[in-house]
Every structure is written in structure tokens, then in C-alpha cells.
C-alpha positions as CSV (number, residue, x, y, z in Angstrom):
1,X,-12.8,3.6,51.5
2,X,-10.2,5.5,49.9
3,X,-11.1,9.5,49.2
4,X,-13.7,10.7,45.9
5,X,-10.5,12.0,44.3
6,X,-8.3,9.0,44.6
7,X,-10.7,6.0,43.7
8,X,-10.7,3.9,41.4
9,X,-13.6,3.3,39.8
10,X,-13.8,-0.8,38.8
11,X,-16.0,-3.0,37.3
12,X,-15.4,-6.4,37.0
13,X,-16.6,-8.3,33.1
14,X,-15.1,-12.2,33.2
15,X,-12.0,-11.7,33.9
16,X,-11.4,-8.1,32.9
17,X,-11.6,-5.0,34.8
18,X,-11.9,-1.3,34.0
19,X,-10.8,1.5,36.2
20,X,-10.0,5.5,36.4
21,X,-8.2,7.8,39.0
22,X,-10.7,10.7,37.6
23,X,-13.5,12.2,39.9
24,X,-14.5,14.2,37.4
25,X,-16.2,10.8,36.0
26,X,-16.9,9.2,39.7
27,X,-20.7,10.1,39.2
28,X,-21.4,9.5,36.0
29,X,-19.4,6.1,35.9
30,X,-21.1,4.8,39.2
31,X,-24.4,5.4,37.9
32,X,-23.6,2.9,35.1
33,X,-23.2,0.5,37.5
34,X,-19.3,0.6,38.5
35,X,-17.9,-0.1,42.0
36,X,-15.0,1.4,43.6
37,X,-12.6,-1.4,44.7
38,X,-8.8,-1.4,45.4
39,X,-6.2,-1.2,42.3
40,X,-5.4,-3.9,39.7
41,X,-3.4,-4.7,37.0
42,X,-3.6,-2.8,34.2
43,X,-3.1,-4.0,29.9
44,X,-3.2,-0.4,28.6
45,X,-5.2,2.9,29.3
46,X,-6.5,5.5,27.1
47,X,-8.2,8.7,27.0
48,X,-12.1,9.4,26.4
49,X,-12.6,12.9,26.0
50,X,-11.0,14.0,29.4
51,X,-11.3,11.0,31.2
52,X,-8.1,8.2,32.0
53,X,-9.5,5.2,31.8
54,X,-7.5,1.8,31.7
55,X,-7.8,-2.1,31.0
56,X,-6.7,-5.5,32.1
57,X,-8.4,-6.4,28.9
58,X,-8.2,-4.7,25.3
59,X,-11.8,-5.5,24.9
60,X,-13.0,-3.6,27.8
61,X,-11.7,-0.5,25.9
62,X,-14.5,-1.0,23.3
63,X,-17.1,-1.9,25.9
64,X,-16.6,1.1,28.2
65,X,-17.0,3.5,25.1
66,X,-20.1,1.8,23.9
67,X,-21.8,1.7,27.1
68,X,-21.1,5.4,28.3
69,X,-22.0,6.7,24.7
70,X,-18.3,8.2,24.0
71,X,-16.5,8.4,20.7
72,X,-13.1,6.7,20.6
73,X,-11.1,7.4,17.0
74,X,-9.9,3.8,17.1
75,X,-13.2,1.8,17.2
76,X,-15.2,4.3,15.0
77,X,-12.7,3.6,12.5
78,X,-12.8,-0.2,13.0
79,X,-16.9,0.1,12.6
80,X,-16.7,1.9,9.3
81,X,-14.3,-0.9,8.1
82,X,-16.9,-3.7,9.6
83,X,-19.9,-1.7,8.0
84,X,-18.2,-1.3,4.4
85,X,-16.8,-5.1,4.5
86,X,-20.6,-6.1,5.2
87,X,-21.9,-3.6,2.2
88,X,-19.8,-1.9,0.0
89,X,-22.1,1.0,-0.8
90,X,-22.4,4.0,1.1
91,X,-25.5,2.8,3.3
92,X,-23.6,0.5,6.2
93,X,-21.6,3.1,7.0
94,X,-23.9,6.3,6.8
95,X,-25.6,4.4,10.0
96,X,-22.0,4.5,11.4
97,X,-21.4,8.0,11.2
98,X,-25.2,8.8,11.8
99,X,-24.9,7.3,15.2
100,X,-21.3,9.0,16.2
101,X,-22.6,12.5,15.1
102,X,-25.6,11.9,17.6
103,X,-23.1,12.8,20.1
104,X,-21.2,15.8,18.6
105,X,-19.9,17.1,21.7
106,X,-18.3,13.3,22.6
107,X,-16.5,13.4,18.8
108,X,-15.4,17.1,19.4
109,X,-13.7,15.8,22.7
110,X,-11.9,13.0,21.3
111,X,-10.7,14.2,18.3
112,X,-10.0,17.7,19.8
113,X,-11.1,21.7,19.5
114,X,-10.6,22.8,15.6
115,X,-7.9,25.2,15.7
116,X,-7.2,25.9,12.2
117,X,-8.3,24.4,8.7
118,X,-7.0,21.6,7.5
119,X,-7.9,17.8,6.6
120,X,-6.2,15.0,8.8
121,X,-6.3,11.5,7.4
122,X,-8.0,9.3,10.3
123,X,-7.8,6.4,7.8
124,X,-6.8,5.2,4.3
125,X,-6.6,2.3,2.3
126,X,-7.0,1.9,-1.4
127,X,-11.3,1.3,-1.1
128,X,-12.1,3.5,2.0
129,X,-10.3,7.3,3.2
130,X,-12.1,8.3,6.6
131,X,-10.7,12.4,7.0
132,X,-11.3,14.7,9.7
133,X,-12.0,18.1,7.8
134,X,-11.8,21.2,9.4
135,X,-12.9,24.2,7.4
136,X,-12.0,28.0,8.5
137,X,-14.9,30.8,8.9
138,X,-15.9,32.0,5.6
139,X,-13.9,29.2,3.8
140,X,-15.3,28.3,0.2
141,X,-14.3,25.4,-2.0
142,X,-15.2,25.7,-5.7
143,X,-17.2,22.6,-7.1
144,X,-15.4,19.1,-7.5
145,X,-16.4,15.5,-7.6
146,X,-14.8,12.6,-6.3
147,X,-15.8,9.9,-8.4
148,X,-16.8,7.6,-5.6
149,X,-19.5,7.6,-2.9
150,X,-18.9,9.8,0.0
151,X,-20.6,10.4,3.1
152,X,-20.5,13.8,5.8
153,X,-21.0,14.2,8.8
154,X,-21.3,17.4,11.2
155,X,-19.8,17.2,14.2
156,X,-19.3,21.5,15.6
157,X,-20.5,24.2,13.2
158,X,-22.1,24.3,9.8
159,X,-20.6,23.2,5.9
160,X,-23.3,24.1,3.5
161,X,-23.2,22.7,0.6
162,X,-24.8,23.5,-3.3
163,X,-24.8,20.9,-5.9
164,X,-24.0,21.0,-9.5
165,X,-24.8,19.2,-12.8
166,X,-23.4,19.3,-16.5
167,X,-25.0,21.7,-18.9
168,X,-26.2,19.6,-22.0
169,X,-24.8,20.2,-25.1
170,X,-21.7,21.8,-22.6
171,X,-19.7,18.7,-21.5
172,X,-17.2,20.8,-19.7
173,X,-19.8,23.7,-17.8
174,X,-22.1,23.0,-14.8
175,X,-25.1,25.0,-13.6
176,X,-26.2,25.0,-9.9
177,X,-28.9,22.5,-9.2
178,X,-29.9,22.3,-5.6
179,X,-28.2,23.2,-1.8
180,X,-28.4,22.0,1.1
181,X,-27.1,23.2,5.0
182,X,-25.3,20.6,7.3
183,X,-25.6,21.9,11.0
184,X,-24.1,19.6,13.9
185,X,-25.5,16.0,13.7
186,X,-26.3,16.0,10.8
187,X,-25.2,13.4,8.5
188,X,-25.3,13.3,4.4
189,X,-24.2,10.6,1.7
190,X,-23.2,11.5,-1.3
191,X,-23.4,9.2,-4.8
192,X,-20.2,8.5,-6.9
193,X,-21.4,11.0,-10.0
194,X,-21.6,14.0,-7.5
195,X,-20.7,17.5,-8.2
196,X,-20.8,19.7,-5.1
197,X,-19.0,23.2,-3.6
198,X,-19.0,23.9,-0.2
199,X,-18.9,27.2,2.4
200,X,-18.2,27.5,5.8
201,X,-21.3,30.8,6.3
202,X,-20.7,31.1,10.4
203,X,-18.0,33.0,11.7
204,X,-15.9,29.9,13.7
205,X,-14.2,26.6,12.6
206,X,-16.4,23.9,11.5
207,X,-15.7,20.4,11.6
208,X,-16.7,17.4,10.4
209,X,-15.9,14.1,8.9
210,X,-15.6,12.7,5.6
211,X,-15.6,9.6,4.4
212,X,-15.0,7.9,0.5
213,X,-15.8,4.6,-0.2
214,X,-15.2,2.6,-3.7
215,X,-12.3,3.7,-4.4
216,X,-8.4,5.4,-3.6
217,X,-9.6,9.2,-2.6
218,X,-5.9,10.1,-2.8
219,X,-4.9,8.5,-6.4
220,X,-8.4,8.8,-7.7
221,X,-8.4,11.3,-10.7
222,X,-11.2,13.7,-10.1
223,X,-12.4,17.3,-11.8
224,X,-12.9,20.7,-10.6
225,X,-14.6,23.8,-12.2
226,X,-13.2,27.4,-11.9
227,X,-15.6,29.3,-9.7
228,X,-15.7,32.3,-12.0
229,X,-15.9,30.5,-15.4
230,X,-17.4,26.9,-14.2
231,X,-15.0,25.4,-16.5
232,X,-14.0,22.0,-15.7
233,X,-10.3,20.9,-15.0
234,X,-8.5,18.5,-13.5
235,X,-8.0,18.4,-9.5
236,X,-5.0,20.2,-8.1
237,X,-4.0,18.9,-4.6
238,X,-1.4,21.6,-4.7
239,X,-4.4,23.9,-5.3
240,X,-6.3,22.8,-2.6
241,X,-3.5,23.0,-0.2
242,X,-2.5,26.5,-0.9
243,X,-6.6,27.1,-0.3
244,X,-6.6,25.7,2.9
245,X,-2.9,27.7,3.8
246,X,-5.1,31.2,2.5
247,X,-8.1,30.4,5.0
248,X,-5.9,29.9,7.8
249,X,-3.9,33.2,7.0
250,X,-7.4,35.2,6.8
251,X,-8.8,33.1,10.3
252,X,-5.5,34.1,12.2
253,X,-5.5,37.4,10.8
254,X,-9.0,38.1,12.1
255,X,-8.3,36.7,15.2
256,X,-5.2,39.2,15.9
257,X,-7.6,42.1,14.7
258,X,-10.3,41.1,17.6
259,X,-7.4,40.4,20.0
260,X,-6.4,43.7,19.4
């Protein structure tokens, strides 16, 4: 029997074998019922959270992630794009994200510790954008629709948001209408005719993921209001760029002022 640190954890499926050189995982993957046996070939390997793992098989990548409850970028994406080709509303694939944010701590691994604000595209087509958005402490978007269903989920830290509707008689103005605070796991859909703002009110990086269905979420033309007037006006992506640029600016500042 070959040392704790240098086994390879196996176990055999058909054909198809899955295996690890990390201890770190010897216990928890033998108490799912793997063996350590000698070395074997090997399609591919990948990374779940911090443990190697590779594959004779491709398929064995998605089984080992389902059965030790892990979140793998690759196959959550592939389930939102199963769960919107079965139902092209937002319910399918609030399931989806429900179940992945049950785990917040297995999402946080795999896509990595928030570091500064931002949004990173995880997946885009012209009916379905899955984003991974990061807002900074403090960080406040003014209200904005998006014209298609959307649905949130919170994976580390807190995005509180409060929702808006037109004024009668006012096309153009919105009053506030309702709020509501997303801690981890939670999860949230959103309907197509949607106005909302949103705040980061803790004093670290959130993170969470967002996804829009019915529609392109990057050609889509979509409103914002002016959060001292509440006038509507068109979406500026520049805008909302620069925004994200100014959070990071006040996040890094505060972090030099505590480091020094």
C-alpha cells in the first residue's frame, strides 16, 4: 500500500475511473465509497475547489461533482442551459441556482475569493447571459431594468435590493415600492418588467450570480433612473463601467488605510 500522501484514490464506474494524488481529500473521498488502487490512465483532470482530480472518462468529471456535492463552472452552466431548453421561463433554472447556492462555500471555491468588483461573463448567448457579479463594500447601483427575466443568487456576503415602480400620470419617474435583503444562499427571480437598485450594506466583497433569460442581456436596450432626480434614461454601459472602476478605487483605498 503506497503512503496517505501519495495514493491515488480510484473508483472504478464501467469502464471509467476517477483518481487524485490529494490527501487533503483521502478521507472524505473514501467515505464515499472510493478505493485506493495503483495508477491508470488518465482522459483529462480538473480542479474542484482545491482538490486534483482526473478521468479516464469525461463523464466521470460530472459524476464525481454530483456525488461529493461540489460546484464545477462547467456543468452548472450546462444545467442552466438544460433547465432553460426544458422551460423558457425563469422557473427551471431558479431550481438550478437554488440548489448550487445551497453550497455557498463549494461555489466560492471554484469560482475563486472576490477580490475586487466587477462582473465576469460565465456564459452568453443571444436568450441566456449567466454573470458572476462581484460588488465592492458599500457599492450602490441606481435603479435599472433589464427587460427580461432574471434570477440571483448569493453565494458570500449580502446585495440588498429595493424595488421600484412608475409614478402614474409620470411615465418617466419611479417611486420605491418594496426591498428585499439577499444573504448567502439565498436565491431570487426576478420578472421581465422589473425595476430594482441594489447596495452592497456589509463592509467586504459580495458575490453572487446572475443570470437573464429571454433575451440578449448585452444588446438588449434597457432604462436607468438618476438616483437624485429618478428620472429615467437610457442604460450606459460606459456608466456602469466607470461605477464599478470608482468602487474598486474606494475598496483599495480603504484597504491601504487599515493596512496602514
Amino acid at each position: 500500500m503506497l503512503p496517505q500522501q501519495d495514493r491515488l484514490l480510484v473508483r472504478s464506474l464501467g469502464s471509467a475511473s476517477v483518481w487524485t494524488h490529494d490527501a487533503s481529500c483521502f478521507n472524505l473521498l473514501e467515505a464515499s465509497g472510493y478505493r485506493t488502487q495503483a495508477a491508470v490512465g488518465v482522459w483529462g483532470t480538473t480542479r474542484f475547489g482545491n482538490i486534483q482530480v482526473g478521468f479516464e472518462h469525461p463523464i466521470e468529471q460530472v459524476r464525481l461533482a454530483r456525488e461529493m456535492g461540489m460546484f464545477e463552472t462547467e456543468r452548472f452552466i450546462a444545467d442552466c442551459e438544460a433547465a432553460f431548453a426544458a422551460d423558457s421561463s425563469h422557473k427551471a433554472i431558479r431550481e438550478v441556482v437554488a440548489r448550487a447556492m445551497s453550497e455557498p462555500a463549494t461555489v466560492l471555491k471554484s469560482l475563486g475569493e472576490p477580490k475586487r468588483a466587477g462582473s465576469q461573463t460565465l456564459f452568453h448567448s443571444d436568450s441566456l447571459t449567466i454573470l458572476n457579479v462581484i460588488w465592492a463594500p458599500g457599492m450602490m447601483v441606481m435603479p435599472h431594468n433589464h427587460r427580461m427575466w432574471a434570477v440571483i443568487g448569493i453565494y458570500s456576503g449580502r446585495e440588498d435590493n429595493v424595488f421600484w415602480r412608475r409614478i402614474p400620470g409620470e411615465p418617466n419617474r419611479i417611486e420605491a415600492a418594496g426591498a428585499k435583503a439577499l444573504c448567502e444562499k439565498d436565491t431570487m427571480p426576478l420578472g421581465s418588467d422589473v425595476i430594482h437598485s441594489v447596495i452592497n450594506p456589509i463592509d467586504r466583497l459580495t458575490g453572487a450570480i446572475h443570470i437573464y433569460g429571454g433575451g440578449d442581456f448585452f444588446a438588449a436596450e434597457r432604462s436607468e433612473w438618476d438616483s437624485l432626480t429618478l428620472d429615467e434614461h437610457r442604460h450606459d454601459r460606459a456608466r456602469t463601467l466607470r461605477m464599478f472602476e470608482q468602487a474598486n478605487a474606494r475598496y483599495e483605498a480603504s484597504l491601504r488605510t487599515l493596512d496602514g
